[in-house]
LUMKE-875248 format. One record per residue: z, x, y of N, C-alpha, C in turn; residue in three letters. Coordinates in pm, whole numbers, plus 32768, in hexadecimal, padded with zeros to 4 digits. Layout:
<pts>
ZXYZXYZXYAla;...
</pts>
This chain:
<pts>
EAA75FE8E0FBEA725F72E140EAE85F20E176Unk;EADC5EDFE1EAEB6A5E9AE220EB2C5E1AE21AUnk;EBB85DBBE237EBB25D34E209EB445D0FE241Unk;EB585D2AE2F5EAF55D24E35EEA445D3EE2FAUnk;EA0D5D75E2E1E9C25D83E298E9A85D0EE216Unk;E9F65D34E1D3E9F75CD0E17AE9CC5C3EE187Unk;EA325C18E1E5E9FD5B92E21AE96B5B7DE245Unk;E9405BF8E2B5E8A15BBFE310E8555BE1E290Unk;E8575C3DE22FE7FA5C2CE19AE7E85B8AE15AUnk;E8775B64E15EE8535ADEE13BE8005A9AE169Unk;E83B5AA7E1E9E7DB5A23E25EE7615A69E26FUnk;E7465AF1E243E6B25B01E25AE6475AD8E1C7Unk;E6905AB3E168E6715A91E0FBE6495B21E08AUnk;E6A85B77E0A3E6905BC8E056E6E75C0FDFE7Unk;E6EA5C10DF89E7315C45DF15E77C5CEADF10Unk;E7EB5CDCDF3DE8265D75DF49E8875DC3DEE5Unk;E87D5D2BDE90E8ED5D5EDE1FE9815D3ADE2DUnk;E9A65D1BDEC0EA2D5CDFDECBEA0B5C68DEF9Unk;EA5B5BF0DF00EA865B5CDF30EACA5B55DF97Unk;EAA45B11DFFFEB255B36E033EB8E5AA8E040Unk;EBF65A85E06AEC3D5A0DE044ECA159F5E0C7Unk;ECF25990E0BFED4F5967E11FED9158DFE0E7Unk;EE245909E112EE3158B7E0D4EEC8586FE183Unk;EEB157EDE1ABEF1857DBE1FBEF835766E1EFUnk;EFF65741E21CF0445700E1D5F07356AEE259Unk;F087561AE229F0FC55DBE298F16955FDE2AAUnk;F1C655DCE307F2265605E322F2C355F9E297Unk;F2BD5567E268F3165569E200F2D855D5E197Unk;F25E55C6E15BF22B5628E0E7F25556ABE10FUnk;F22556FCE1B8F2615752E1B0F2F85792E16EUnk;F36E5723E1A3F40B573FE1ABF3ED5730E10BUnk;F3A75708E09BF3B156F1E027F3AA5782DFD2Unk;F32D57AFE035F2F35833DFC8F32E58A3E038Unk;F3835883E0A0F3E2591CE0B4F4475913E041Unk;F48058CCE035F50158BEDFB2F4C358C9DF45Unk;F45B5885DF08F40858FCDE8BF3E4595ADE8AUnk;F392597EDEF2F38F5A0DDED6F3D15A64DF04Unk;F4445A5CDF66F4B25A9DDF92F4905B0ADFEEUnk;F4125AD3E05AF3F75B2CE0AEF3AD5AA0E146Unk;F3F25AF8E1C8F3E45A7FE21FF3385AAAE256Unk;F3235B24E201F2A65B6DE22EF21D5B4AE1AAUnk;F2095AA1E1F6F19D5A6AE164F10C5ADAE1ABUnk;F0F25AFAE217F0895AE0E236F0805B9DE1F8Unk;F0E05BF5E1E2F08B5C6FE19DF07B5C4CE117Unk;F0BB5BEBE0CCF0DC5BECE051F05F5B9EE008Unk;F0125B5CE08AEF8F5B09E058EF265B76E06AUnk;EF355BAEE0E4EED85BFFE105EE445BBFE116Unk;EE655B3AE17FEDCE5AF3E17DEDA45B5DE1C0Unk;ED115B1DE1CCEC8B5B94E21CEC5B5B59E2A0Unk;ECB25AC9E2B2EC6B5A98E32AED075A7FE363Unk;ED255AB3E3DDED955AA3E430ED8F5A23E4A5Unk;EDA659CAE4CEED9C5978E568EE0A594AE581Unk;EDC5591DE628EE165905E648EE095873E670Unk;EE3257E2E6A6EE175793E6C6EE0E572DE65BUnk;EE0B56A9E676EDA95638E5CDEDDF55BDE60BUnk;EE2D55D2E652EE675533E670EE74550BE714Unk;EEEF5516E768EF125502E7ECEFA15536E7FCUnk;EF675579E86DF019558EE8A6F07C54FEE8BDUnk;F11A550DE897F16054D1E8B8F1EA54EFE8CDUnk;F2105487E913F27254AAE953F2D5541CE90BUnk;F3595439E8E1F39253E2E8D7F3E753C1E968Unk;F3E0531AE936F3EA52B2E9A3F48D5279E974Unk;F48F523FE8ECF5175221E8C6F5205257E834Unk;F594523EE7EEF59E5287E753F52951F1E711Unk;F4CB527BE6C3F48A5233E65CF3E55218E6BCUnk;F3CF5215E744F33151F1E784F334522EE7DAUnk;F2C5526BE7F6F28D52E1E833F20C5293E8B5Unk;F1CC52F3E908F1A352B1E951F1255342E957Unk;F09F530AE958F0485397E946EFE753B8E9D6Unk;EFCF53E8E9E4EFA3544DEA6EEF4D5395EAC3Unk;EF10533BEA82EED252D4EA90EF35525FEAD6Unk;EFA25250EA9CEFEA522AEAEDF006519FEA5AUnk;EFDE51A5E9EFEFEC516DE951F0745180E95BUnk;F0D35121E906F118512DE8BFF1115144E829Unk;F1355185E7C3F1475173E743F2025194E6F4Unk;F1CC510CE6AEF25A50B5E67DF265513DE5EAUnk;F2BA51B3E5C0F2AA51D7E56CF34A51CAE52BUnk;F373515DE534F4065100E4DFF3D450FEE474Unk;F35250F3E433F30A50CFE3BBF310513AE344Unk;F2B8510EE2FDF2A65182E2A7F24E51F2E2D6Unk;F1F751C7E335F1A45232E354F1EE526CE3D6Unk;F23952DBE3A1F2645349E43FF22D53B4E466Unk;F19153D8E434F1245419E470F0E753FCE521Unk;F0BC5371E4D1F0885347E53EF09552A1E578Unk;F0AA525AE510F10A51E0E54BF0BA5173E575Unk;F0D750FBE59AF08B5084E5D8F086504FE63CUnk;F0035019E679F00A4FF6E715F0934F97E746Unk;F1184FBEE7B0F1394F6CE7CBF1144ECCE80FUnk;F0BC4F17E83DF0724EA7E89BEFF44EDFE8D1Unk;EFAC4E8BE8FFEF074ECAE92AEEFE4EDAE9CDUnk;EEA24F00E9E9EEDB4F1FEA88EE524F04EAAFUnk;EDD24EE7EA82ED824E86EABDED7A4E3EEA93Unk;EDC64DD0EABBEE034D36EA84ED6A4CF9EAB5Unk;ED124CFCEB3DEC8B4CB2EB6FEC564D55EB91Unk;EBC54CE5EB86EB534D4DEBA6EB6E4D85EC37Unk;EB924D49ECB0EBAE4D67ED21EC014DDCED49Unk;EC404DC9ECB9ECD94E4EECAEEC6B4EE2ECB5Unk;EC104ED5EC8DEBE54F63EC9EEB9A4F87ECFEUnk;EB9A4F25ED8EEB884F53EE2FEC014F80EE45Unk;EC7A4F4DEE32ECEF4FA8EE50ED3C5002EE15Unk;ED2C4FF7ED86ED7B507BED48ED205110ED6EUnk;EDBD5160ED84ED6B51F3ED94ED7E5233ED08Unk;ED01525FECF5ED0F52D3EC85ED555331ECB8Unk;ED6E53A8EC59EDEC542AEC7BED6E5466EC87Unk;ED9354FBECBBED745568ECB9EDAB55C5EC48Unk;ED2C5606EC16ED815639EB9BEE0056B1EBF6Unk;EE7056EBEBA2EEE2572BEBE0EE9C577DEBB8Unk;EE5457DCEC10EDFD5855EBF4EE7758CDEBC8Unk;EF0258DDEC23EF745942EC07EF735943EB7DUnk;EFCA58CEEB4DEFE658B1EADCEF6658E6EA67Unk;EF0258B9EA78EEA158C8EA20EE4C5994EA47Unk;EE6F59BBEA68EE3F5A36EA88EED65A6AEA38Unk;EF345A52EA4CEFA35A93EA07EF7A5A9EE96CUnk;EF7D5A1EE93CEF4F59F3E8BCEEC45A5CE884Unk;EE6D5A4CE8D9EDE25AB7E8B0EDFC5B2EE87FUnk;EE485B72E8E9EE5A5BE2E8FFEECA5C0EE895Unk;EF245BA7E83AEF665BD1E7E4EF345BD4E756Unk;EEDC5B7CE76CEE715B67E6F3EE225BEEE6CEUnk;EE0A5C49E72FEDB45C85E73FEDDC5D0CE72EUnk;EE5C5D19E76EEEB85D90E753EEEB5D82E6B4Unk;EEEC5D27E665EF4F5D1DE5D9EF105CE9E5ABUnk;EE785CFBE588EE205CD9E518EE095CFAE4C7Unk;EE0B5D94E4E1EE055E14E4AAED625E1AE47DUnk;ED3D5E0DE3E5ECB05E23E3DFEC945DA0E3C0Unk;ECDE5D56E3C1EC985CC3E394EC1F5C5DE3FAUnk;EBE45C32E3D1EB745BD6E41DEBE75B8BE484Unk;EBD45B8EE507EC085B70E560EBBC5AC2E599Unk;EC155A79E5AFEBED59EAE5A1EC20597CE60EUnk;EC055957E69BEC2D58F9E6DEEC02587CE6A7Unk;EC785802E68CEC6E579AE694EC425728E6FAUnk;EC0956A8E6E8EC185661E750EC2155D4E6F6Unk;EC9255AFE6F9ECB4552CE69EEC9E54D3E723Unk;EC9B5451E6BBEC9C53EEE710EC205411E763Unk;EBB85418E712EB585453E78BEAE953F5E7E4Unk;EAC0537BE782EA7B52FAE7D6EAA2525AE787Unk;EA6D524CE70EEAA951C7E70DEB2F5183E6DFUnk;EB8A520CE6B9EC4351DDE6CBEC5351CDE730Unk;EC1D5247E7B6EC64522AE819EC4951B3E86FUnk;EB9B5196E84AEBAE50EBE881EBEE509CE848Unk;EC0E507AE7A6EC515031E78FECF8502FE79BUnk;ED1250BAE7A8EDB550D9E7F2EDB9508FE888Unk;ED555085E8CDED6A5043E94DED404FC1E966Unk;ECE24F5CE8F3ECFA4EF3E913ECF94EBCE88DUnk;ED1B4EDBE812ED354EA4E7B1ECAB4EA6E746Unk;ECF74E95E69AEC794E9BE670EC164E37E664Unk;EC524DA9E669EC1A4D6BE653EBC64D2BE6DDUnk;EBEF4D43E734EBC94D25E7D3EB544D8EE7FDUnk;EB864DCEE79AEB004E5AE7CFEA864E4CE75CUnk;EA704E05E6DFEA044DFEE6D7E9E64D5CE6BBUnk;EA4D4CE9E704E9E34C90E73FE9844CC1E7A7Unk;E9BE4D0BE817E96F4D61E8A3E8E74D6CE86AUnk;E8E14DC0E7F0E8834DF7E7CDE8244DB0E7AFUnk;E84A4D2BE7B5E7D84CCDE77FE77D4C5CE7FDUnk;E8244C43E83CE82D4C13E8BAE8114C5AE953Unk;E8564CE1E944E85E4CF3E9E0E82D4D7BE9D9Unk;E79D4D7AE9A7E7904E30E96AE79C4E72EA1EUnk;E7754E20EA65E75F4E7BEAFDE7F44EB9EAF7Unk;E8594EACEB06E8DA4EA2EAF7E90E4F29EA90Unk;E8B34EECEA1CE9084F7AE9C4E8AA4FE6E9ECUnk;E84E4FE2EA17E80F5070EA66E83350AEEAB5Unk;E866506FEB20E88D508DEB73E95150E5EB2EUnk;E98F509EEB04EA1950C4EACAE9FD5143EA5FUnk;E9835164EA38E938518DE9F3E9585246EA2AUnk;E8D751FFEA9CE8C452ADEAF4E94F52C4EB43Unk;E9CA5297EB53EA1552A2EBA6EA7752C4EB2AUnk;EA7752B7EAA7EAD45334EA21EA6653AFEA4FUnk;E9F15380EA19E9AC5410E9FAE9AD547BEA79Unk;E9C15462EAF7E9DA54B2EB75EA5654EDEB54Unk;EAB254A5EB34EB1654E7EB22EB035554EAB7Unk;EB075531EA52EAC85594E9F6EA715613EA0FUnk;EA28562FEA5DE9D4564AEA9EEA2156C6EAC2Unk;EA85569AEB54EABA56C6EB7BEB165734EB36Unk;EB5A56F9EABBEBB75748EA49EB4F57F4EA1EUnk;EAB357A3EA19EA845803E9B5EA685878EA0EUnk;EA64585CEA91EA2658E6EB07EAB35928EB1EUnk;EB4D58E3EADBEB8F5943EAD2EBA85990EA8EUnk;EB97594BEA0FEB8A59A8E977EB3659F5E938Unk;EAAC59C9E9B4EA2E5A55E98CEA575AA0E9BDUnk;EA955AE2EA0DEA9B5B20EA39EAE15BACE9FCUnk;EB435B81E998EB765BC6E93DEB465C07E8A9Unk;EB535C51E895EB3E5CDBE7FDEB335C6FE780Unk;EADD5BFBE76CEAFE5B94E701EA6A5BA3E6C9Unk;EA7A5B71E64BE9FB5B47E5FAE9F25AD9E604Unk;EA165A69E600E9ED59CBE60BEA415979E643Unk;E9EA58E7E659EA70588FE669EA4E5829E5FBUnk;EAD457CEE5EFEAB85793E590EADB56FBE5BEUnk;EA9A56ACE597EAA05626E5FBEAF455B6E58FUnk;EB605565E5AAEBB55513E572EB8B5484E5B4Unk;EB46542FE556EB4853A3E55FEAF2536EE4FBUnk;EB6152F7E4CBEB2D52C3E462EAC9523EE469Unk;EA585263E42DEA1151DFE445EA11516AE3B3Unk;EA3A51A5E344EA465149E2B2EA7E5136E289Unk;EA6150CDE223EAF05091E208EABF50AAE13AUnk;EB015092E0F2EAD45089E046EA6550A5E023Unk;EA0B5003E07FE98B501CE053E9644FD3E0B6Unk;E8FB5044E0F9E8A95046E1AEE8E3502DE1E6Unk;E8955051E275E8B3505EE2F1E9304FEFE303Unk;E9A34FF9E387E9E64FBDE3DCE9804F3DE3F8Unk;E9684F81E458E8D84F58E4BEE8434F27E48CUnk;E8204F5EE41BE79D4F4DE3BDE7684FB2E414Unk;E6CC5004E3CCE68E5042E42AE6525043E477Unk;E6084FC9E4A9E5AF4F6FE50DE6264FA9E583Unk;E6A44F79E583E6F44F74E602E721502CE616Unk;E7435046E5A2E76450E7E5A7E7065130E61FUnk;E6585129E5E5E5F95154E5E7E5E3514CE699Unk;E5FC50A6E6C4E627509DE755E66750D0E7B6Unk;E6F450CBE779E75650E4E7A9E7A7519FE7B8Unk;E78551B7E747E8065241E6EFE79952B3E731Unk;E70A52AEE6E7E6A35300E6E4E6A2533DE75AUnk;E68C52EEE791E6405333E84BE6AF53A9E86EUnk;E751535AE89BE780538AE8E0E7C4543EE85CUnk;E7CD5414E7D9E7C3547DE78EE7A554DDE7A5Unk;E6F354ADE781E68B552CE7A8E6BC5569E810Unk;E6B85538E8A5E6ED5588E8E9E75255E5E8D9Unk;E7C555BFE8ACE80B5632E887E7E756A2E814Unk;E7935671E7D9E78C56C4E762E72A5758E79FUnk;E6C85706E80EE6775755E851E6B957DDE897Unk;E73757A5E8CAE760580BE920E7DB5884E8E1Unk;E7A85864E876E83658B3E815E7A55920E7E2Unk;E72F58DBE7C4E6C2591EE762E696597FE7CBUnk;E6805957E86BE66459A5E8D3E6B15A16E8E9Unk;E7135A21E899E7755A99E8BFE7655AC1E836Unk;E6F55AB1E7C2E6EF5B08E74AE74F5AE4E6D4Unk;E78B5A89E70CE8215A71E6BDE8045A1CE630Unk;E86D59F1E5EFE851598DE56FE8885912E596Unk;E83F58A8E541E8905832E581E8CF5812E4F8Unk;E95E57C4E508E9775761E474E990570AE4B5Unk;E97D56ACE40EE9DD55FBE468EA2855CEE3EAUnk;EA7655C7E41EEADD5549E3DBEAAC54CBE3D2Unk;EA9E5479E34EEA9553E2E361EADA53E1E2F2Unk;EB1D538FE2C4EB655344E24BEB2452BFE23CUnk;EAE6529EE1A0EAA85213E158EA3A5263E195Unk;E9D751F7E15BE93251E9E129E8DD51F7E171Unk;E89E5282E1B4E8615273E22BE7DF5283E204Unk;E7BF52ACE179E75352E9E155E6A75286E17BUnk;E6DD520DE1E4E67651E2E22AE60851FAE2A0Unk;E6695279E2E7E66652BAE359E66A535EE323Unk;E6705388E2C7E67A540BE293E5D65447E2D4Unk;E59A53F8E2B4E4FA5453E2ECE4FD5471E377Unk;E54153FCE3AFE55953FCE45BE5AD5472E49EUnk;E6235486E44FE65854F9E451E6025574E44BUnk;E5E955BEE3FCE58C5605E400E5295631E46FUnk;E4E555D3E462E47C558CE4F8E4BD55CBE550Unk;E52F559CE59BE56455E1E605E5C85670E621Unk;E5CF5699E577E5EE5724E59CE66E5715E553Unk;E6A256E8E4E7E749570AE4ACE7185784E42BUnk;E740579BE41EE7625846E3F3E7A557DCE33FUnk;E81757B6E354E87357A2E2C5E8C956F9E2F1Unk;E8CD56C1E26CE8F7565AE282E96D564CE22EUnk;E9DD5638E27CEA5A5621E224EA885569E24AUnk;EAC75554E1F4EAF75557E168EACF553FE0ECUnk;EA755558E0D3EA14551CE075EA805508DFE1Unk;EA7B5463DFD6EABF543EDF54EA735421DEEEUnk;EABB5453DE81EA855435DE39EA7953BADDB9Unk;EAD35376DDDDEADF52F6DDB6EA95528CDE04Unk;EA3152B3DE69E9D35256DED8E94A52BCDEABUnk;E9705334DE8EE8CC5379DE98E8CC53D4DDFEUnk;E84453A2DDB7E7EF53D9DD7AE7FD547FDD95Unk;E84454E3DD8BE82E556DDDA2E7C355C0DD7DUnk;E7AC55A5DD00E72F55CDDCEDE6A85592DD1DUnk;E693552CDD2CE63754ECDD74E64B551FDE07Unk;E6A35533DE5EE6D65544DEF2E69855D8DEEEUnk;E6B2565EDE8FE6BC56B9DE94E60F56D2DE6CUnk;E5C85687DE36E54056BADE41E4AD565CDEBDUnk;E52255F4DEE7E4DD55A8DF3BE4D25604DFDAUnk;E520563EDFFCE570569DE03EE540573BE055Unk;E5155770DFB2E52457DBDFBDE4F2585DE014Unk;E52958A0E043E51258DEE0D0E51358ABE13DUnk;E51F5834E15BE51857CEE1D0E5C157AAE222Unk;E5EC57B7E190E6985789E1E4E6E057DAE191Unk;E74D5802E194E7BE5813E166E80C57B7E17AUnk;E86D57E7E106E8D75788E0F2E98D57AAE0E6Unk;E9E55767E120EA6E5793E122EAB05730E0E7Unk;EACE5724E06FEB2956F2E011EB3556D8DFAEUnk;EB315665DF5EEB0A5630DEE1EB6B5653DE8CUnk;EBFD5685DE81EC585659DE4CECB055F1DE71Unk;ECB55545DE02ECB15511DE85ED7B54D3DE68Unk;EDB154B0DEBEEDFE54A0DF09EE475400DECEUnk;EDD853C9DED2EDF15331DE9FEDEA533BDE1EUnk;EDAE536FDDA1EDA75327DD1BEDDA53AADCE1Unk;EDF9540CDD27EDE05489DCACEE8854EDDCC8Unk;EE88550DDD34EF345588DD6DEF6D54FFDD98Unk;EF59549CDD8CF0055422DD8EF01B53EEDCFEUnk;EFA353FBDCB4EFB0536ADC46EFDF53DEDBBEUnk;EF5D5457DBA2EF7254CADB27EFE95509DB46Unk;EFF4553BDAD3F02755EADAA7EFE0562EDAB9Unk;F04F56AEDADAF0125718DB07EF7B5782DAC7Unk;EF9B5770DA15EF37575DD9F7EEAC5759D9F4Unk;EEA756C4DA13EE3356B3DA25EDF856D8DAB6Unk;EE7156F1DB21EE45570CDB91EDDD5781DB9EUnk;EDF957FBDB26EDB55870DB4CED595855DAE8Unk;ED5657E6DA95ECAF57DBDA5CEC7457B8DAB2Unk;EC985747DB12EC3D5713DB8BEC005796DBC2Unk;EC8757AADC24EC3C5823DC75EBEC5877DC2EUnk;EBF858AADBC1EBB85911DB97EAF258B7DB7CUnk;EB0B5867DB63EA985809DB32EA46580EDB9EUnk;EA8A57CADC07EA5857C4DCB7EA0E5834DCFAUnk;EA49588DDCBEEA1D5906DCFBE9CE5935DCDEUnk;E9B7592DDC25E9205969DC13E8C05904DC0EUnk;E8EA5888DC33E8825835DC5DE84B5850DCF6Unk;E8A4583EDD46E87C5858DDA7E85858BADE21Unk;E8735953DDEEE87F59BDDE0DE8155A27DDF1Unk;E7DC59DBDDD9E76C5A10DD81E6E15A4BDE11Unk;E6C25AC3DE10E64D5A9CDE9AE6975AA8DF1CUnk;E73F5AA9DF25E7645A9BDF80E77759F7DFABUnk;E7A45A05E043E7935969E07EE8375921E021Unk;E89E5943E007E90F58FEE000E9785967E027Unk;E9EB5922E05BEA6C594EE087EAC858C6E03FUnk;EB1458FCDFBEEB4158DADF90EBD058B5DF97Unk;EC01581ADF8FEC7757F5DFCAECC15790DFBCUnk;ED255734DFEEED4856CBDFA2ECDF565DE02BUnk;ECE755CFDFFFEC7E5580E03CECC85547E0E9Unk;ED3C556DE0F0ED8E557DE15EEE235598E152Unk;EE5055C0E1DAEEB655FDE1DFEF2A55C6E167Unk;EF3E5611E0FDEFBA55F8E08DF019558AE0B5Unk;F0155513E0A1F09754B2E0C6F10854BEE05FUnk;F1925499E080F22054A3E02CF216548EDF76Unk;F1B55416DF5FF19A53EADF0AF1585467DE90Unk;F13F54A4DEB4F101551DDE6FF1795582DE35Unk;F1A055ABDDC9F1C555FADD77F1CC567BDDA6Unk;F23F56D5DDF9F21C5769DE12F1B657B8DD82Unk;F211576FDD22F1A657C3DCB4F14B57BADC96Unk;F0FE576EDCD3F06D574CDCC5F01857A3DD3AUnk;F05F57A1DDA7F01557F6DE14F03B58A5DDD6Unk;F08058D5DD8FF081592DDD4BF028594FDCE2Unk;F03558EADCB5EF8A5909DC47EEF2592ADC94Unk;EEE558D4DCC9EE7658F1DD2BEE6D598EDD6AUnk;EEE35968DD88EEED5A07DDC9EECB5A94DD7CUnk;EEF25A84DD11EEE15AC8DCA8EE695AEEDC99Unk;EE1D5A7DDC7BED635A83DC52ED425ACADD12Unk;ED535AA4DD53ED505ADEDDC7ED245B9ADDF9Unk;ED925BC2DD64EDE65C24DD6DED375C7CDD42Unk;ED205C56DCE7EC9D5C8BDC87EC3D5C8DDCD5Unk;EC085C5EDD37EB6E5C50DDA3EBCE5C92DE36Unk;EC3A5CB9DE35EC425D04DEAFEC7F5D8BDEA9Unk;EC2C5DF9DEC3EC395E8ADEA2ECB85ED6DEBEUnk;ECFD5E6FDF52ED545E86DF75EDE25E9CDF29Unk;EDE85E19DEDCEE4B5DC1DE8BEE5C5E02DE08Unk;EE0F5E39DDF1EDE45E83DD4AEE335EEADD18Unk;
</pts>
């Protein structure tokens, strides 16, 4: 059975006897766990089952330390965060600004290169286009967060409109990436924060939903799977999801969510990608207890199918190489490959 397999068992909610897992890292965590484990080649040594490509924005550096992304954003990454970094400045300073700013065109070259390498060096693994930043970062990357959901209260004509003019773009990305040998895409934007919505769900439900669905529609029209990325408490909008067609919901934490409650409220309805989580458990334990977790997680939630087992987002510095080794370990036991 190949990873490729493995994985759509999950998301079809069915029990095959293997797990399948992934595990991905920021850029410092990476340089951490090449020098532990003494190989610059993490990605055979994990042997996730889901390969992609995409999660964030192209950039281009502008000066040392801030980058400038296909949008025409700055992000300040002098900070601690050199992933992805902070708005230098907003670039729809007035509502008027968005009769004259031009959106980009996605760089179709660039992004067909990218596909097509994804696709050639996947090997058997579940093959996966990203689209980060996919609707309400990228409004709030272009006129701020807090400016973007007064709008929402104030100037909803406004965020509709700024609304369908991400999701076109988007749009646009996905009629290049259907086009390619992939099983899903997986959609990046966060709508929660600890506990509920950003936005609450009244405004989500307004705002996020519509132009969503649409995309979710046109990924399902090509047979495909959908995921989404949200980080914090979305489980307000979880039915809504569904409703319009998501396949698996990552990051599901577990220091915000009930797992066992999530995992039978759910069952057969969603899958799930994560629940080792990131914040209380691979920064704070020993290694240890790391592979009681995972091991715990797994036969909690693996059960029936419907989980892809993982950390609750990409590994930050703060995390212990030896802790992502333990995991790995329990890893080792649910994948036929690894054995």
């Amino acid at each position: 059975m190949t990873r490729r397999e493995i994985v759509m068992h999950a998301l079809r909610h069915e029990d095959c006897g293997a797990v399948p897992h992934e595990i991905s890292l920021t850029g410092l965590a990476w340089e951490r766990c090449t020098k532990y484990f003494g190989t610059s080649d993490l990605g055979a040594l994990f042997h996730n089952h889901i390969v992609a490509y995409g999660g964030l924005f192209e950039a281009t550096e502008i000066k040392p330390g801030y980058v400038q992304d296909e949008f025409g954003v700055v992000w300040n990454r002098t900070g601690a965060d050199k992933d992805i970094g902070v708005i230098d400045d907003i670039l729809l300073k007035n509502h008027e600004d968005l009769d004259t700013y031009q959106f980009p065109e996605p760089n179709e070259a660039l992004l067909r290169q990218h596909y097509q390498n994804l696709v050639d060096n996947a090997g058997d693994a579940y093959r996966c286009i990203s689209i980060g930043f996919s609707m309400f970062e990228r409004a709030w990357a272009l006129r701020g967060m807090e400016n973007l959901l007064m709008d929402m209260l104030l100037e909803p004509e406004w965020v509709h409109r700024l609304l369908d003019k991400i999701c076109e773009y988007d749009s646009k990305m996905l009629d290049i990436a259907l086009e390619y040998d992939i099983d899903g895409i997986h959609f990046g934007d966060d709508w929660g924060q600890q506990k509920g919505l950003i936005m609450g769900p009244k405004l989500w439900r307004e705002f996020i939903k519509p132009q969503m669905a649409k995309l979710y529609k046109k990924v399902k029209d090509h047979g495909l799977f959908v995921t989404q990325h949200s980080c914090g408490d979305i489980h307000e909008v979880l039915e809504d999801c569904v409703e319009i067609g998501l396949d698996a919901y990552q990051t599901v934490q577990p220091e915000i969510y009930d797992l066992a409650r999530l995992k039978e409220r759910f069952r057969g309805r969603l899958a799930f990608w994560g629940g080792i989580s990131t914040q209380r458990a691979l920064s704070q334990l020993g290694a240890a207890d790391i592979a009681r977790i995972t091991e715990d997680t797994i036969n909690l939630m693996a059960k029936g199918g419907g989980y892809i087992c993982a950390p609750t987002h990409a590994v930050e510095h703060d995390v212990p190489p030896e802790n992502i080794a333990a995991m790995l370990e329990v890893f080792r036991k649910y994948d036929p490959d690894m054995q």
